[in-house]
N, C-alpha and C positions, 0 to 999 in steps of 0.2 A: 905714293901710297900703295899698298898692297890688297890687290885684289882679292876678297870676300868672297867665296861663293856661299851663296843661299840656298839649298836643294831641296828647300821646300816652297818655294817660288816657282809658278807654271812655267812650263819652257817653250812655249809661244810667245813668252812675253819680253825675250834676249833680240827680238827680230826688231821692236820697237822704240823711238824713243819717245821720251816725254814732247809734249806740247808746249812750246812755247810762244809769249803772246810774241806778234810782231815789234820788232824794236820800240818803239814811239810807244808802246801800251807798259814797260816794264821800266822805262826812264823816262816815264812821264817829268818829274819835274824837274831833269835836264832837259828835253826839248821845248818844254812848252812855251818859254819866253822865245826861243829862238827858230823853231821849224813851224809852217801850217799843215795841220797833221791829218789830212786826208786819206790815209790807210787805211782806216777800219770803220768809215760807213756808219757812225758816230751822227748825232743832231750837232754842229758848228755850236750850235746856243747853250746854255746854261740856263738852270730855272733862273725865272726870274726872281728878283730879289724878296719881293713883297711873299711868293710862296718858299723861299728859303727859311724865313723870319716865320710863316704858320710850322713849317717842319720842326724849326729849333724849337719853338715853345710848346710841340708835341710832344718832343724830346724831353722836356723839359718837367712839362706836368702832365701828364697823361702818361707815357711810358713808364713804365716800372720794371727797371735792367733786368731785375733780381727776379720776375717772373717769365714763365715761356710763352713765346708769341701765342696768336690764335691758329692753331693746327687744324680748324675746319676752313678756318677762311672766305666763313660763309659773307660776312658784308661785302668784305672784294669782289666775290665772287657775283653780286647780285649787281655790282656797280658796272662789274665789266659786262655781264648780260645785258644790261640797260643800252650801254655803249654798241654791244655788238652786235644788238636788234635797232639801232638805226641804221645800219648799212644792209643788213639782210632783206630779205625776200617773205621772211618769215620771221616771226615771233619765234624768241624759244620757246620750248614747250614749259620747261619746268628750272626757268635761269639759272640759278646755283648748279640745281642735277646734268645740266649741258658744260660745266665750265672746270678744270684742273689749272692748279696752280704750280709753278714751276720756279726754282730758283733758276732764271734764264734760262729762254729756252732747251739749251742743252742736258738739264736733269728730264725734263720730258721728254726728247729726245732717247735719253737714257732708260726713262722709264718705260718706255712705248719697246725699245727693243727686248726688257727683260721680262715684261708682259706677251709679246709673238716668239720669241726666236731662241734664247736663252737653252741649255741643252741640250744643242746640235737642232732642234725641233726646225729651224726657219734660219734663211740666210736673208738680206736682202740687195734692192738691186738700183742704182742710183745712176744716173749718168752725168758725165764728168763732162766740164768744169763746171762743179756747184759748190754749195757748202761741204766745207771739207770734214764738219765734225760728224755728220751722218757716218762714214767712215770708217772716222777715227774712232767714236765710241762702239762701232759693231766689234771694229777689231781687238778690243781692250776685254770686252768679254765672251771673246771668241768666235763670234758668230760670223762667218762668210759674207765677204763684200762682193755683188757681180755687177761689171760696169760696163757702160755700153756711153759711145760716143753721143758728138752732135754734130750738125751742119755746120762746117767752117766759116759758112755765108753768113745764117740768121742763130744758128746755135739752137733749132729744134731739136728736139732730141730724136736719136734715129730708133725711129716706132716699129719697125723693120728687126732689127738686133734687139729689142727693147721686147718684142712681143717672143720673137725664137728663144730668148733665154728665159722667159717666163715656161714656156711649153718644155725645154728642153733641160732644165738645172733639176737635180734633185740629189736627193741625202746632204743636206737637207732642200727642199722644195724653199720658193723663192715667198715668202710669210710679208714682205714689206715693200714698197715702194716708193721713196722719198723723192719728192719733187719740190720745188721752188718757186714760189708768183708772186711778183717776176726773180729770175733766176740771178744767182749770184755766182760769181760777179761780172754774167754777162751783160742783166737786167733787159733780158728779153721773158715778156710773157708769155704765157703757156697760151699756144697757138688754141683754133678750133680743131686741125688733128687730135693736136696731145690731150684736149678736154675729151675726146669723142675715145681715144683710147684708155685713157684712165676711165671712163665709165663702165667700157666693155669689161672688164678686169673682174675677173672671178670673186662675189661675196667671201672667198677663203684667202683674199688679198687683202692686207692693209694700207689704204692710200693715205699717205702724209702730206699733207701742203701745208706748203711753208710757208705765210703770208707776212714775213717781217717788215717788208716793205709799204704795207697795203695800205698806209695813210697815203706812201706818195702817189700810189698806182692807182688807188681809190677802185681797184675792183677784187672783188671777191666772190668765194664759192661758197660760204656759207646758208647760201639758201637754200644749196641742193643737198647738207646735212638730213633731213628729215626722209628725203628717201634713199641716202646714202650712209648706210651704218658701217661700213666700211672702212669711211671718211672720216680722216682727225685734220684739221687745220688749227694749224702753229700763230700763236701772234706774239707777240713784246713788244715792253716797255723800254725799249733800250734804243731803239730808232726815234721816230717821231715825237715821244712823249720826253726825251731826253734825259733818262735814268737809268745810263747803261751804268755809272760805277753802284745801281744798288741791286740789281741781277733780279728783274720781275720779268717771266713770261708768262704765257697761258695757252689754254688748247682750247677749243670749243668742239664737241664731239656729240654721238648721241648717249644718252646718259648711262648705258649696260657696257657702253668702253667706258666711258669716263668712271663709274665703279671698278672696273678691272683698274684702271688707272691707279686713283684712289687706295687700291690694298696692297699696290709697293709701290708706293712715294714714303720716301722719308720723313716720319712726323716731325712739327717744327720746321719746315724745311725753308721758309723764309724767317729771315729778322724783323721783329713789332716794326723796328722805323721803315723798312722796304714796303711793307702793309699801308706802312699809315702816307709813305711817301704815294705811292699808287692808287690810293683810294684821293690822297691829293689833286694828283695828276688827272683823273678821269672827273672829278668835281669842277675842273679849273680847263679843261680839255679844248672848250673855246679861247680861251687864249692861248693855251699851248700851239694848239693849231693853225693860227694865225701866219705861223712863220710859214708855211706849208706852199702858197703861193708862188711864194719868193723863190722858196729852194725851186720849185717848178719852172720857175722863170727863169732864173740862177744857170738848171741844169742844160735849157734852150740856148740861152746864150753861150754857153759850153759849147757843145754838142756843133752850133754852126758857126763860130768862130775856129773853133780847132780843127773842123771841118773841112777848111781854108789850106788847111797844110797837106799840099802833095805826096809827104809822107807817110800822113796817117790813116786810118781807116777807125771808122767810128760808127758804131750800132745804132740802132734810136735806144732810151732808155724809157723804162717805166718805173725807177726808182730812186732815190735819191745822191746815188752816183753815176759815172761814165769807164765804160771799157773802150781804152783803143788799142790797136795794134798797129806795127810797122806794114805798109803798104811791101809784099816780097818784089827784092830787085835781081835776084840773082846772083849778085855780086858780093857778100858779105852774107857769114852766117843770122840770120834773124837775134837768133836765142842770144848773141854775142853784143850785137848792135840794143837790142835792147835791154839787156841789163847795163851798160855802158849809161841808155839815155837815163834809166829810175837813178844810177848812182848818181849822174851826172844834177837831175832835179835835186836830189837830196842833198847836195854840195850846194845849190843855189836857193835852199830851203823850205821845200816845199816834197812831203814825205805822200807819196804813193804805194800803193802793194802789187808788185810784181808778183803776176799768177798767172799760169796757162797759157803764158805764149802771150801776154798782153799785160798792158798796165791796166788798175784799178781807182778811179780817184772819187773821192767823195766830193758832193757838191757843198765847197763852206759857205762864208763870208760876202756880202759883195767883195770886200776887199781882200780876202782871200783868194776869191774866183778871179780876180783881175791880175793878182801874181802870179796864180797858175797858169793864166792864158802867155805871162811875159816870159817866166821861166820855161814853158814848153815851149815857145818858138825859141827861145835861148839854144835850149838843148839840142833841139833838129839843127837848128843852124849850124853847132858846134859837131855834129856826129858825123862819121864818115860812111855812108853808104856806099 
């Protein structure tokens, strides 16, 4: 085929490619009779069936296609306050005015960077290995990525490089700071350094936390929103609640950001059934959360069983997967041996995300988590160190 140019196309934008989901996400229903799909940090469960049958018959009689969803999203929005003043410290002040609704987290993500940074005005500054779409969407609409390591050992982030580039970046100065609790896909929490320096951080900073995890973690910073305006913490409906194919996130904020928010978000920007699934989810929230335990117990039994193998090296987790890495011997390149062992699982059916110098696994099934543990001692057995 003959190559097009477009010369009206930015030309920062020939550096880049498109985002594609991880295999298992785009041949969903080739794998799914056949691999345990642990790559993408996914709830293992499916609604159950009893709230599938209330969704359909929303669907059914209540939704009307042919009109546009609720673009204030004020019921959701007063549902999930309810929700997210049981775990707070604090009462919201004014539930709706504290709350932005997001087609998965990533549009608020998106909108958070075109509200600070947008216009060369703010870069921001993230440290690697974390979510990679913080990133990816600064760099789509231009805005400078500055990244600063972690501890090889606990994967703290290094506060040292983290603070010199804050001080020392400018045209544009550093407008954002995205972090992760707990962090992906090391699922190590934000230490009390890293709390003690995100607070020291200039009111002309904006500190993002990512709390996608925080049903498994069960800790949060939202109580320190009321004297942190600063402060936007990330949640969704895509982990614990188990509605990652209908893309519901939210932000909890104080309400003069969440305003800024609010006047570029895309109106409409969820679908009526995404709405009516999530105000579902949060009425129904005691049962959904029920499985919550398990996966904790799930993730223990991981963690020291696989522990066992003199190969690997394994974090503690505060979230609903596990990061290991090859134990270094010297002898055989790392990066070579371990992509050897992900293909090797994936051949014996059980799908992982290779990232960062380590594999990524979600915690499934009992009986998912029992093949994992047989196929990973398979695989070390099988590999040549």
């Amino acid at each position: 085929m003959t190559k097009i140019m477009l010369p009206f196309i930015r030309s920062d934008l020939a550096q880049f490619t498109a985002y594609k989901p991880h295999p298992s996400s785009d041949t969903a229903d080739s794998v799914s009779t056949q691999f345990d799909r642990l790559d993408t940090n996914e709830s293992p469960y499916d609604l159950p069936p009893e709230l599938k049958e209330k969704l359909a018959w929303t669907y059914q009689q209540v939704i009307e296609t042919n009109r546009y969803p609720d673009g204030g999203h004020e019921t959701l929005k007063d549902a999930i306050a309810e929700y997210v003043n049981e775990s707070a410290a604090f009462p919201l002040s004014n539930t709706a005015a504290n709350i932005s609704v997001g087609n998965g987290s990533d549009e608020l993500i998106r909108s958070l960077l075109i509200a600070t940074c947008l216009g060369r005005e703010g870069s921001i500054l993230v440290a690697n290995p974390t979510f990679s779409m913080y990133g990816i969407l600064a760099q789509t609409l231009g805005i400078p990525v500055v990244t600063v390591g972690r501890d090889e050992t606990n994967f703290e982030i290094d506060l040292k490089a983290a603070q010199s580039a804050i001080e020392q970046t400018q045209n544009p100065p550093i407008r954002v700071v995205f972090v992760v609790h707990p962090n992906s896909p090391t699922a190590n929490s934000l230490t009390t350094a890293e709390l003690a320096w995100l607070r020291s951080l200039s009111e002309h900073i904006l500190v993002v936390i990512d709390e996608a995890y925080f049903e498994f973690s069960q800790t949060t910073l939202v109580g320190e929103l009321a004297q942190r305006p600063n402060w936007v913490i990330l949640r969704t409906f895509s982990k614990a609640f188990r509605l990652a194919s209908l893309r519901v996130g939210y932000c909890v904020a104080h309400p003069e950001a969440i305003a800024i928010l609010e006047k570029v978000r895309l109106p409409y920007n969820l679908p009526s059934f995404s709405i009516a699934a999530a105000l579902v989810a949060l009425q129904n929230r005691t049962l959904l959360l029920e499985s919550i335990p398990q996966t904790l117990s799930e993730r223990s039994k991981l963690i020291e069983i696989l522990s066992q193998q003199p190969e690997l090296q394994i974090t503690a987790s505060a979230a609903n997967f596990i990061y290991l890495r090859l134990k270094p011997n010297g002898l055989n390149s790392q990066d070579a041996v371990l992509k050897t062992f992900h293909q090797k699982l994936r051949k014996l059916g059980t799908l992982v995300r290779h990232i960062s110098g380590g594999l990524r696994i979600t915690v499934g099934t009992i009986e998912e988590n029992a093949r994992t543990i047989t196929r990973v001692q398979a695989a070390i057995a099988d590999l040549e160190f």
